[in-house]
MMTF fields as JSON, N, C-alpha, C and O atoms, coordinates in Angstrom:
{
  "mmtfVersion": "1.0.0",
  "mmtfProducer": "UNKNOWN",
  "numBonds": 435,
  "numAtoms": 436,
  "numGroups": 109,
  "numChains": 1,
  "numModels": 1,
  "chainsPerModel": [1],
  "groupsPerChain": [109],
  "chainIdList": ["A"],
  "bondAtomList": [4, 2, 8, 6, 12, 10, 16, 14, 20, 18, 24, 22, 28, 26, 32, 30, 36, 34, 40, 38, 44, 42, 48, 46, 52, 50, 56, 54, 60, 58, 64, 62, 68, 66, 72, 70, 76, 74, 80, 78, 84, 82, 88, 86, 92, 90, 96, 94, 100, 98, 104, 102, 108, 106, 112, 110, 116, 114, 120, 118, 124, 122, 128, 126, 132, 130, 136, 134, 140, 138, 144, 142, 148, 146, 152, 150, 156, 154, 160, 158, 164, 162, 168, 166, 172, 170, 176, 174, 180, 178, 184, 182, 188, 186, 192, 190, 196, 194, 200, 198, 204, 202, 208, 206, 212, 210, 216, 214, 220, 218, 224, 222, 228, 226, 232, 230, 236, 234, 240, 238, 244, 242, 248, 246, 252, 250, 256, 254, 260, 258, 264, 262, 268, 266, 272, 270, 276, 274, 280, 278, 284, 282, 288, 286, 292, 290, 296, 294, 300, 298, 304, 302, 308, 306, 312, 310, 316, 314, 320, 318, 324, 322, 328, 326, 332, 330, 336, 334, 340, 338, 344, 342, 348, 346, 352, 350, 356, 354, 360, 358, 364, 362, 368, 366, 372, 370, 376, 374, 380, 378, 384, 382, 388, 386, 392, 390, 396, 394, 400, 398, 404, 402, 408, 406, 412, 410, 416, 414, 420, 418, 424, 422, 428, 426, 432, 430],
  "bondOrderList": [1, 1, 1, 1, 1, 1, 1, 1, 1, 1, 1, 1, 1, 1, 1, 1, 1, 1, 1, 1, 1, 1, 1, 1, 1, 1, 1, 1, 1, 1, 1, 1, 1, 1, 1, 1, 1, 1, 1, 1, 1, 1, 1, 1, 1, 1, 1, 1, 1, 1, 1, 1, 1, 1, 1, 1, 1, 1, 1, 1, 1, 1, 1, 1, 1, 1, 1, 1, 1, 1, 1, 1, 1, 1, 1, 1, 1, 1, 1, 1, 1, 1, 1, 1, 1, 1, 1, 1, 1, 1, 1, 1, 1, 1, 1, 1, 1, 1, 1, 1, 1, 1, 1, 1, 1, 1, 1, 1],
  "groupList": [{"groupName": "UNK", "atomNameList": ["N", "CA", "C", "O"], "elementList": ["N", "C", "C", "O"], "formalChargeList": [0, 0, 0, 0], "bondAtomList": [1, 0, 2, 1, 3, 2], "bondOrderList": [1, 1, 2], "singleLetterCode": "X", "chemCompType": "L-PEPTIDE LINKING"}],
  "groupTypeList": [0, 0, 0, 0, 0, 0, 0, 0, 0, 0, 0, 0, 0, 0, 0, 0, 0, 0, 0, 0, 0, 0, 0, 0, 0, 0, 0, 0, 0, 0, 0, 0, 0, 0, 0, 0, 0, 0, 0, 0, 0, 0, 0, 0, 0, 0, 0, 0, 0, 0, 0, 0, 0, 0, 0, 0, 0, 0, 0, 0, 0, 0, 0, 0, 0, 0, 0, 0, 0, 0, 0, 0, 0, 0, 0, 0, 0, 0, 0, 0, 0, 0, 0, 0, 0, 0, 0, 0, 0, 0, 0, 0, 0, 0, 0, 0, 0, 0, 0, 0, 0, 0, 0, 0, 0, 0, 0, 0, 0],
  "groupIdList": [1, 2, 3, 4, 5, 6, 7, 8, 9, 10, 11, 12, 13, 14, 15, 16, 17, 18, 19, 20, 21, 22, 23, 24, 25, 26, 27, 28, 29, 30, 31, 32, 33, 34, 35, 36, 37, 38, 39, 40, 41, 42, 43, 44, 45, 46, 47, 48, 49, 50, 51, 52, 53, 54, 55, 56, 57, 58, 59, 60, 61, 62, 63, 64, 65, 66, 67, 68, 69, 70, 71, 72, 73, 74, 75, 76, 77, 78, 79, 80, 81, 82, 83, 84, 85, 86, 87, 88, 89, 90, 91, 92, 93, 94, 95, 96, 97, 98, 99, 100, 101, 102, 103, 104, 105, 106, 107, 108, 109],
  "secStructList": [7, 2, 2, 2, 2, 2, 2, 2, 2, 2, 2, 2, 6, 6, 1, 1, 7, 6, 6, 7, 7, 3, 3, 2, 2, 2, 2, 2, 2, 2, 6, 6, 7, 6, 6, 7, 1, 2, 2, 2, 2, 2, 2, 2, 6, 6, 6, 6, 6, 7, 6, 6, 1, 7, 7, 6, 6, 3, 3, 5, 6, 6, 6, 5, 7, 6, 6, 7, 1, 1, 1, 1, 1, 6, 6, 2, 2, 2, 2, 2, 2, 2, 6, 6, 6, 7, 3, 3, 1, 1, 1, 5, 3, 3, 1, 4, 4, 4, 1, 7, 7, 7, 2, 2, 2, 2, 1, 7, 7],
  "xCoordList": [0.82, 0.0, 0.865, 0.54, 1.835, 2.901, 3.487, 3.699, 3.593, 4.298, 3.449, 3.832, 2.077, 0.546, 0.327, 0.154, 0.37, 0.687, 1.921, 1.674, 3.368, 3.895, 3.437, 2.793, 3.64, 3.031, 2.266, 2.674, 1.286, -0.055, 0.731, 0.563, 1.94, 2.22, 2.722, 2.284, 4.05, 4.644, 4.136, 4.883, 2.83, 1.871, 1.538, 1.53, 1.318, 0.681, 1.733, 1.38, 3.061, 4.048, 4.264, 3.365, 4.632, 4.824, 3.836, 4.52, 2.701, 1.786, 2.164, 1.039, 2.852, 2.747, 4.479, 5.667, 3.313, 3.948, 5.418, 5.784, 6.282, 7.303, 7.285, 6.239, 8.066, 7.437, 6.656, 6.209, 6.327, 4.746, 5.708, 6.532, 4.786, 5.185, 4.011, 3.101, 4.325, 3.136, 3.28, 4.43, 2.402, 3.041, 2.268, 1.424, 3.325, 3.07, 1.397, 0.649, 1.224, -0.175, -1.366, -2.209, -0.997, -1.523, -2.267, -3.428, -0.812, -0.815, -1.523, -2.03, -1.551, -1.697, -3.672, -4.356, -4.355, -5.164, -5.878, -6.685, -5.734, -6.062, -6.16, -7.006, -4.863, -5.168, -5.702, -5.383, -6.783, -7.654, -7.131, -7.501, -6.17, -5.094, -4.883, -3.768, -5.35, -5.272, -4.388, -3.541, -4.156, -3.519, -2.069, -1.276, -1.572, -0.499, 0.382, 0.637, 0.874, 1.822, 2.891, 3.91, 3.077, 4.749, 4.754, 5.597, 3.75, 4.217, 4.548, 5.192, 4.346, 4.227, 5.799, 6.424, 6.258, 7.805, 8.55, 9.425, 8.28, 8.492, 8.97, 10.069, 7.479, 7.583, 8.728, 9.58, 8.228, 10.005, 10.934, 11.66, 11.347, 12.485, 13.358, 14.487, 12.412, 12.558, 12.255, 12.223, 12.171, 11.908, 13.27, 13.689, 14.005, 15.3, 16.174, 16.993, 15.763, 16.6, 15.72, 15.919, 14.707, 13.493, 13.592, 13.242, 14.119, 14.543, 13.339, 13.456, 12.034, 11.338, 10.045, 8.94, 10.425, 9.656, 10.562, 11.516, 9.877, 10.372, 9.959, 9.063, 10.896, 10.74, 10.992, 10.467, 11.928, 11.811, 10.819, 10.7, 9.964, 8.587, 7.807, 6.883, 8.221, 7.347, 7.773, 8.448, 7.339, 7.938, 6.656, 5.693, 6.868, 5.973, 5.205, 5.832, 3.913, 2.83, 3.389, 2.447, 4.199, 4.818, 5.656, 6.132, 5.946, 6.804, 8.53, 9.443, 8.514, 9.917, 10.08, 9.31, 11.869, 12.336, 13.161, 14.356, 12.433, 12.232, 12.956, 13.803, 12.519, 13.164, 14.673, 15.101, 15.607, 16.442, 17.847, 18.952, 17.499, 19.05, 18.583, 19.33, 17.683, 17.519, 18.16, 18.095, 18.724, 18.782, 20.262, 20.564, 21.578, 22.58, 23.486, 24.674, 22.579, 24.016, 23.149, 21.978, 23.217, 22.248, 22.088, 21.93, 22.098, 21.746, 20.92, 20.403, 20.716, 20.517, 18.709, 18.102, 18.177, 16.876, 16.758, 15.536, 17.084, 17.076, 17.312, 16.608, 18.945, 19.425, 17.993, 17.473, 17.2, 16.59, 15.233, 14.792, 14.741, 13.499, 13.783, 12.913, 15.523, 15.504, 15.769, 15.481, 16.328, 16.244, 14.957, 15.101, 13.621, 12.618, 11.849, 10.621, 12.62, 12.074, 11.348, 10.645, 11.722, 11.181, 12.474, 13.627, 11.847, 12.371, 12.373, 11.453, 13.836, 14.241, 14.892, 15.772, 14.608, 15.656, 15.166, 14.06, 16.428, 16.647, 15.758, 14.887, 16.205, 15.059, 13.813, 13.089, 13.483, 11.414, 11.822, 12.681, 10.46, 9.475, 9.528, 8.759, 9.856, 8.709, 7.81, 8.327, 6.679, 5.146, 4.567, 3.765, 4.979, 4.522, 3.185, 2.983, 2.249, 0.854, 0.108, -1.112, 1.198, 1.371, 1.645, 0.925, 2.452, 3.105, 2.836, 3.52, 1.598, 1.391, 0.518, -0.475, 0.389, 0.082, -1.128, -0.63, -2.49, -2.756, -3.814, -4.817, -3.18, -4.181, -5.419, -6.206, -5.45, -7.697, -8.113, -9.335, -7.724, -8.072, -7.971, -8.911, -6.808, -6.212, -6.345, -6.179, -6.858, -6.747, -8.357, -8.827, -8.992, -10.163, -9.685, -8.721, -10.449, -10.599, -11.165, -11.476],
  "yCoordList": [-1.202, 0.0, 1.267, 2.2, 1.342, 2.732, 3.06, 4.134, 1.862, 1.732, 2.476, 3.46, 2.253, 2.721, 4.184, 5.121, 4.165, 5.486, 6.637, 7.807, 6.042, 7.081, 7.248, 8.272, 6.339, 6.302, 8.259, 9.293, 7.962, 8.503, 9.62, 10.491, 9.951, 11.242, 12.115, 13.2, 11.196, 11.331, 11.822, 12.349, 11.565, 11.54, 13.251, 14.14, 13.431, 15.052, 15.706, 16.642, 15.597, 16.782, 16.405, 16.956, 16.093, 15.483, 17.131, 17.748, 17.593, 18.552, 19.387, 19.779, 19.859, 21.253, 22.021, 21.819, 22.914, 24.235, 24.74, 25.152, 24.814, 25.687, 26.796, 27.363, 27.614, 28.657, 28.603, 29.653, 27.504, 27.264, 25.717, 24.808, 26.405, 25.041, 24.983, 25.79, 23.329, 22.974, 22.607, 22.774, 22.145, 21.747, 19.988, 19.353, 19.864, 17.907, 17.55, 16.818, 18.477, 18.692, 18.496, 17.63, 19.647, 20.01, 18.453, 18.044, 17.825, 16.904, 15.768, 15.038, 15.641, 14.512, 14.898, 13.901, 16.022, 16.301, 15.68, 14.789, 15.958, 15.766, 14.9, 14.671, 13.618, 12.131, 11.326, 10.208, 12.367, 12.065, 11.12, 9.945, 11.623, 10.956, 12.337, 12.701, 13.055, 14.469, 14.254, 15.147, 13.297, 12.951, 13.009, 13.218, 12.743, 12.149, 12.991, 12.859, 13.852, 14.877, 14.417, 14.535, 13.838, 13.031, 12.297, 12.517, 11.181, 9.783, 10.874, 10.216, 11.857, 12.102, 12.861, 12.766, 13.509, 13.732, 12.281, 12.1, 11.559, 10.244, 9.647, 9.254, 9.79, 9.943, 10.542, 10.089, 11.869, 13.125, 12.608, 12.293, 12.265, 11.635, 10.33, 9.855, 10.116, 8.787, 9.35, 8.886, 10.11, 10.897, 11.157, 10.836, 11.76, 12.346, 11.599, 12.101, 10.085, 9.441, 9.192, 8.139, 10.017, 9.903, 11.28, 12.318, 11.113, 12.808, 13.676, 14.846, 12.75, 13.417, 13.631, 13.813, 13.572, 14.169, 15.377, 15.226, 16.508, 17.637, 17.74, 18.432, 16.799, 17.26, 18.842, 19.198, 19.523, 21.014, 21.464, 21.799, 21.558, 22.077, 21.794, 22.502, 20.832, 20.727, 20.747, 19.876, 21.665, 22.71, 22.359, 21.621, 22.924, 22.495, 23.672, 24.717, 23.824, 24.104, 25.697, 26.417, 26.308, 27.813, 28.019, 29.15, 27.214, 27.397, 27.373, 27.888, 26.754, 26.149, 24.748, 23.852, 25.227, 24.194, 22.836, 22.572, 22.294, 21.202, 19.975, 19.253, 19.867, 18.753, 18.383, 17.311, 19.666, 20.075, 19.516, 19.973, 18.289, 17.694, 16.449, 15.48, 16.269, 14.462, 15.243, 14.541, 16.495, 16.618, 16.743, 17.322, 16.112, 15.601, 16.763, 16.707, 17.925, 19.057, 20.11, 19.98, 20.834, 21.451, 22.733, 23.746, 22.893, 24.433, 23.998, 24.991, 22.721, 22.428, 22.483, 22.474, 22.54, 22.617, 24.117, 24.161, 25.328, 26.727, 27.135, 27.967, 26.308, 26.575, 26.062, 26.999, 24.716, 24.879, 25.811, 26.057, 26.197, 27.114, 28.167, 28.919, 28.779, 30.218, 30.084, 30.978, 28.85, 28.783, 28.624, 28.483, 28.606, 28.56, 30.098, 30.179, 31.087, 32.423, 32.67, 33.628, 31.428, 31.622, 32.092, 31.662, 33.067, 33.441, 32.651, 32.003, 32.973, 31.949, 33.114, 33.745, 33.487, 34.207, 33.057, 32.657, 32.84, 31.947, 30.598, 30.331, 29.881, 28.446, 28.604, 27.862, 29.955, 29.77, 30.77, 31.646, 30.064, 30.871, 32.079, 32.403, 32.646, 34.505, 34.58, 34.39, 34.816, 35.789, 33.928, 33.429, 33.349, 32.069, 31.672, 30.875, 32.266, 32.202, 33.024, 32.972, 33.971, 33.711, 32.904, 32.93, 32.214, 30.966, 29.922, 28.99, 29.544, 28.221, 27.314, 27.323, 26.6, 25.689, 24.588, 23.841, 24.64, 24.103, 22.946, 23.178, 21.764, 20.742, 20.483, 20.114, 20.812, 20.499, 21.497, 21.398, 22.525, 23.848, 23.547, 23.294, 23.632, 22.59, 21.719, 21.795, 20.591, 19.356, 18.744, 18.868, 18.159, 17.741, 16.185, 15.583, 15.765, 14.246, 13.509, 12.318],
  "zCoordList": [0.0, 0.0, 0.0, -0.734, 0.702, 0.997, -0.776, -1.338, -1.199, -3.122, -3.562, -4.196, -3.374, -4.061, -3.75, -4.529, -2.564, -2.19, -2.483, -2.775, -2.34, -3.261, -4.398, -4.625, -5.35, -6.776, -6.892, -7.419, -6.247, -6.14, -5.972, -6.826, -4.689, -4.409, -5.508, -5.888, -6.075, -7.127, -8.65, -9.474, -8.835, -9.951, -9.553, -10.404, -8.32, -7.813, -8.265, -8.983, -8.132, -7.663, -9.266, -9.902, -9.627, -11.419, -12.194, -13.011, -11.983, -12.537, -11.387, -11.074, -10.655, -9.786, -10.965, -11.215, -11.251, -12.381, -12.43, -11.329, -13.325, -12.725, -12.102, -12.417, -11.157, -10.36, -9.43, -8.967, -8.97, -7.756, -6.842, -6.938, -6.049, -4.928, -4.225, -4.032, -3.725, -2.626, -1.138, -0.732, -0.213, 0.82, 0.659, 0.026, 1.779, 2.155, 2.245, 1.596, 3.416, 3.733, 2.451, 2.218, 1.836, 0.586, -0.071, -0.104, -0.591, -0.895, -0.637, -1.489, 0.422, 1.276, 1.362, 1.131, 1.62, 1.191, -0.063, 0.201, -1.188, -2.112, -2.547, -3.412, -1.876, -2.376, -1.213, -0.811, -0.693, 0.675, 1.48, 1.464, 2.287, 3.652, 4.148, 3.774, 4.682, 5.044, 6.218, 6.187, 7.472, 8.321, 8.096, 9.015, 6.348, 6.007, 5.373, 4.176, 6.069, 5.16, 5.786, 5.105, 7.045, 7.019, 5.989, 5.119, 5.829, 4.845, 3.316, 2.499, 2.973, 1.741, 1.581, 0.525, 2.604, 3.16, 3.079, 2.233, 3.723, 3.463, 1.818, 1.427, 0.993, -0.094, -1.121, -1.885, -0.673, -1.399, -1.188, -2.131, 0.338, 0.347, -0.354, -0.231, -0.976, -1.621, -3.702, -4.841, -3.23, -5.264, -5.668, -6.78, -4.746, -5.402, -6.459, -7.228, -6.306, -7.457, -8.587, -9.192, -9.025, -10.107, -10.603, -10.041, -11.73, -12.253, -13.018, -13.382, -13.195, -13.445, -12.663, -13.173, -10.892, -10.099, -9.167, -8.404, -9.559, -9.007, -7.656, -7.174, -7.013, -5.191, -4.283, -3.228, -5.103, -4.76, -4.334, -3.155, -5.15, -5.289, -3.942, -3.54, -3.386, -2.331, -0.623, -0.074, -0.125, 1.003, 2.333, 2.124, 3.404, 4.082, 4.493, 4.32, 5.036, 5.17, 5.449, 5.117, 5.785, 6.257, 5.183, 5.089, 4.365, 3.146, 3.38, 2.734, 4.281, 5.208, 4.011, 3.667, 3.531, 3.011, 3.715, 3.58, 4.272, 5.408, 4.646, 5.171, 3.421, 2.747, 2.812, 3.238, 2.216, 1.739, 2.147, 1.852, 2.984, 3.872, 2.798, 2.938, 1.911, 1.243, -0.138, -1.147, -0.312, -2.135, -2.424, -3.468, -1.361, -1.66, -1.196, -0.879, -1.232, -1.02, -0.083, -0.438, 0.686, 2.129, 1.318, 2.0, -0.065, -0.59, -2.111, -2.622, -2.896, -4.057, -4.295, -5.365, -2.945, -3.391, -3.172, -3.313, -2.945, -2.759, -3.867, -4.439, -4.629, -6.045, -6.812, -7.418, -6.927, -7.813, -7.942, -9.064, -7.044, -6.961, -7.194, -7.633, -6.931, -7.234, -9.082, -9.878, -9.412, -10.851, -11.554, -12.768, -11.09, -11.391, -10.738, -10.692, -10.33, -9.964, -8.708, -8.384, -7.966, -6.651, -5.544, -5.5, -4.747, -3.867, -2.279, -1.78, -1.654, -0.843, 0.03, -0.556, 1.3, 2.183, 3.66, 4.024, 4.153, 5.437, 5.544, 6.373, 4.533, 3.899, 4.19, 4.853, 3.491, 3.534, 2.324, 2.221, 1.13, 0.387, 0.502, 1.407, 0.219, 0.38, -0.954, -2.055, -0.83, -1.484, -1.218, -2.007, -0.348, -0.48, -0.908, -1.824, -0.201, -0.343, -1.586, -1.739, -2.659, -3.965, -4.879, -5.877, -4.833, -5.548, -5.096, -5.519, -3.913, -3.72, -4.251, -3.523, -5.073, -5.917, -4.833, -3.99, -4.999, -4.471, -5.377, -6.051, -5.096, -5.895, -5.975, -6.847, -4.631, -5.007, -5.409, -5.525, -5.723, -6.278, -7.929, -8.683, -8.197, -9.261, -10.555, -11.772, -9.296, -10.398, -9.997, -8.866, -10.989, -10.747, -10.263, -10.736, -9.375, -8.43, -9.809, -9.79]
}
């Protein structure tokens, strides 16, 4: 079930936009486990060797880059969001609740 479930996470963050980010929460929402924004951290942590799921993108609920010790180097997920035009001062987001990408808003169920 946890396989089934990344799958599922992986499939979300796969459609979140260049320029936009989401949170775990978010996530975990939408593929109705609202409880489950660790397991979906869980998840990210386990994306980084899948080059075509953009784990950057996904930050936690204050827009704190929480992830950022699983992406091999303690500055590479800051490097990739500011290469996608997002702003980063002291590992959080800024205009966060501009640029936040939210799936059930989103994507139709």
């Amino acid at each position: 079930m946890e396989q089934i479930f990344f799958q599922d996470v992986y499939a979300v963050v796969r459609l979140i936009p260049q320029g936009r980010v989401t949170s775990y929460g978010a996530i975990a929402k939408y593929l109705g486990a609202k409880g489950s924004a660790r397991m979906v951290g869980w998840a990210m942590n386990s994306a980084h060797s899948l080059p075509d799921v953009p784990a950057h993108r996904v930050v936690n609920s204050a827009g704190l880059l929480t992830g950022k010790g699983h992406f091999g180097s303690p500055t590479l997920m800051q490097e990739l969001l500011e290469a996608e035009g997002i702003t980063i001062k002291k590992d959080k987001v800024q205009d966060f609740k501009t640029i936040f990408w939210n799936p059930i808003e989103e994507l139709e169920l």
